[in-house]
C-alpha positions in Angstrom: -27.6 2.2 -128.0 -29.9 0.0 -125.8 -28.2 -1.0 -122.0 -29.5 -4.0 -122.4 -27.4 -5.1 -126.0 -24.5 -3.5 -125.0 -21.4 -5.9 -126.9 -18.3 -6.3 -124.5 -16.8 -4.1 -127.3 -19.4 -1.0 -126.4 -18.7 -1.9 -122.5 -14.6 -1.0 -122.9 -15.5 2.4 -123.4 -18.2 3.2 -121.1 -17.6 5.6 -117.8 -16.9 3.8 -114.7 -18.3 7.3 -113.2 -21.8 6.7 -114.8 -22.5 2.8 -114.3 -21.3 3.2 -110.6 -23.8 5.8 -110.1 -26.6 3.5 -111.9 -25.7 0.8 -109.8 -25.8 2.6 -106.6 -29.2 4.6 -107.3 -30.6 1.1 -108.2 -29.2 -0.7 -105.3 -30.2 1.8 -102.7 -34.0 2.1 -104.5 -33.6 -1.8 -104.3 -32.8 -2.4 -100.9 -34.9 0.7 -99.0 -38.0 -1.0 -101.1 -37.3 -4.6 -99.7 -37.2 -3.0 -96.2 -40.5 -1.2 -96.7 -42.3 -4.1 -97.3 -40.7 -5.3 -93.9 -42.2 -2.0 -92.3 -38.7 -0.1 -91.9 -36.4 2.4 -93.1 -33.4 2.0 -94.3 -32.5 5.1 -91.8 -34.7 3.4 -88.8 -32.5 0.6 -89.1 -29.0 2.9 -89.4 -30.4 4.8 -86.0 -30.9 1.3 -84.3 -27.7 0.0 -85.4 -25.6 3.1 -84.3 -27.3 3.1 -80.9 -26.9 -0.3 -80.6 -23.9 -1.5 -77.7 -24.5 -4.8 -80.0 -23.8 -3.5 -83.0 -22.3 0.0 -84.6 -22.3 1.5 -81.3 -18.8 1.3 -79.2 -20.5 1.9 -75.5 -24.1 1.8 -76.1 -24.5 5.2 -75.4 -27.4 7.8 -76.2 -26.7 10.5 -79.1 -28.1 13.1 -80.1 -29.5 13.6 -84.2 -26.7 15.7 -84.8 -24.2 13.2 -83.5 -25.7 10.8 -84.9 -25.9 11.9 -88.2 -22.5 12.8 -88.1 -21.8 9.1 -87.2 -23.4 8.4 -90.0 -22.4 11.1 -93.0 -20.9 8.4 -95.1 -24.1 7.0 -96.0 -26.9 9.5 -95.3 -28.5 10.3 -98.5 -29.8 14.2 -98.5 -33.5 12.9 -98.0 -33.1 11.1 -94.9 -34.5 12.5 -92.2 -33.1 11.5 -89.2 -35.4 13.4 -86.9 -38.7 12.1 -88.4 -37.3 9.0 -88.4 -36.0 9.0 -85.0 -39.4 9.9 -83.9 -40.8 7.1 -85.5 -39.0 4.3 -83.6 -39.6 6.8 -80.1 -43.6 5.9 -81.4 -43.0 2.5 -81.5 -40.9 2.3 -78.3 -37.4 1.5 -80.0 -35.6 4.3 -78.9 -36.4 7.4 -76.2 -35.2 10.6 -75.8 -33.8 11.7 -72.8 -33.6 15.6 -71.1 -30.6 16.2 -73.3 -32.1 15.1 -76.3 -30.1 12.1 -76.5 -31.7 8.9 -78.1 -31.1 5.8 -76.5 -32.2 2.2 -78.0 -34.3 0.2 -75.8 -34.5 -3.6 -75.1 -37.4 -3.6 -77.9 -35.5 -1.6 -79.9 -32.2 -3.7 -79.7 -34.7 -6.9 -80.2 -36.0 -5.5 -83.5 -32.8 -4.1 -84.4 -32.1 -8.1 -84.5 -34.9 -8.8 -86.1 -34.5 -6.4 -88.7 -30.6 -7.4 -89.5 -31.8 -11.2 -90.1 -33.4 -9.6 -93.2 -29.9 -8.7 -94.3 -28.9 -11.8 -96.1 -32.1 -12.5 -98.5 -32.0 -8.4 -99.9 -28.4 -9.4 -100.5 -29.5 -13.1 -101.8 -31.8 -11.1 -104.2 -29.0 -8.6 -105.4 -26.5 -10.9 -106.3 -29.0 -13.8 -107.8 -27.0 -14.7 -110.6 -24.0 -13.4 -110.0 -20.6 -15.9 -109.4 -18.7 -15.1 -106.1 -15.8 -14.9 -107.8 -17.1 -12.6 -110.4 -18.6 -10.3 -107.6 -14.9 -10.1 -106.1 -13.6 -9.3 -109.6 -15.9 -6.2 -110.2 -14.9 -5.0 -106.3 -11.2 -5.2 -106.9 -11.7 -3.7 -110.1 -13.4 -0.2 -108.6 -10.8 -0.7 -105.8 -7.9 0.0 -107.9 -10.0 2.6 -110.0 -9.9 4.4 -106.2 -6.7 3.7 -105.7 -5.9 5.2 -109.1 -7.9 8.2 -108.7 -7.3 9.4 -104.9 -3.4 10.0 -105.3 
C-alpha cells in the first residue's frame, strides 16, 4: 500500500505509534535542515536559549554541559552533542566557559539567540503550509487524549 493513496478507510486502522514517529523523524530532519541553512544547530540554539535570563533560563545563570543537558533531556536526541556544540558558540563568542566549567551566554550570544528565534515563525510557516488552524488543533487534541488514554 502506497502512503501517499492511502483511503480514509486504510487510515482507521493504521498505528498512531508509527505515523507519530514518521512525523516527528520528519519534522525534526525538517526543522534542524532549515536552521542549517541559517548557520545553526538546532542544539546551538537549545544551549542559547537555556542560558538565556531572556528566555528558558530563570536567573541567567551559567551551567555546566551536564546541567544543561539535564535541562534539556526532554528533547535531546542521542546525537546531540552538547559539548561540541557548546564549543562552537565559545568559537564564535556566544557563550564562555568559566573556571568551573560553567557556560555563560554573552551579550552576542543573547543578540543572536534573538536573531535566531525570529527564524521561528517561517520553519513553522513552512510546516503547516496547507494545513487549517482548526485542523491542526484537531490532530493535537486527538494525540492528547491518546496520552491521556495510555498513561493511566
Amino acid at each position: 500500500m502506497t502512503v501517499e493513496y492511502l483511503t480514509d478507510a486504510d487510515l482507521v486502522d493504521q498505528p498512531a505509534a508509527f505515523w507519530t514517529g514518521v512525523a516527528y523523524e520528519s519534522l525534526i530532519a525538517f526543522t534542524r535542515a532549515r536552521q542549517a541553512e541559517l548557520g545553526f544547530t538546532q542544539p546551538q540554539y537549545w544551549l542559547l536559549r537555556n542560558l538565556s535570563k531572556h528566555d528558558l533560563s530563570t536567573d541567567g545563570h551559567g551551567m555546566t554541559v551536564p546541567q544543561l543537558r539535564e535541562a534539556m533531556r526532554t528533547y535531546l536526541r542521542s546525537e546531540d552533542d552538547l559539548e561540541a556544540e557548546s564549543a562552537v558558540l565559545v568559537e564564535r563568542g556566544w557563550l564562555t566557559r568559566d573556571g568551573d566549567d560553567r557556560l555563560w551566554i554573552t551579550e552576542a550570544g543573547d543578540e543572536a539567540r534573538a536573531g535566531l528565534k525570529r527564524h521561528a515563525p517561517a520553519i513553522r510557516a513552512l510546516i503547516h503550509d496547507g494545513i487549517d488552524d482548526a485542523d491542526y488543533v484537531t490532530a493535537l487534541q486527538v494525540l492528547r487524549r491518546m496520552i491521556r488514554n495510555t498513561t493511566g
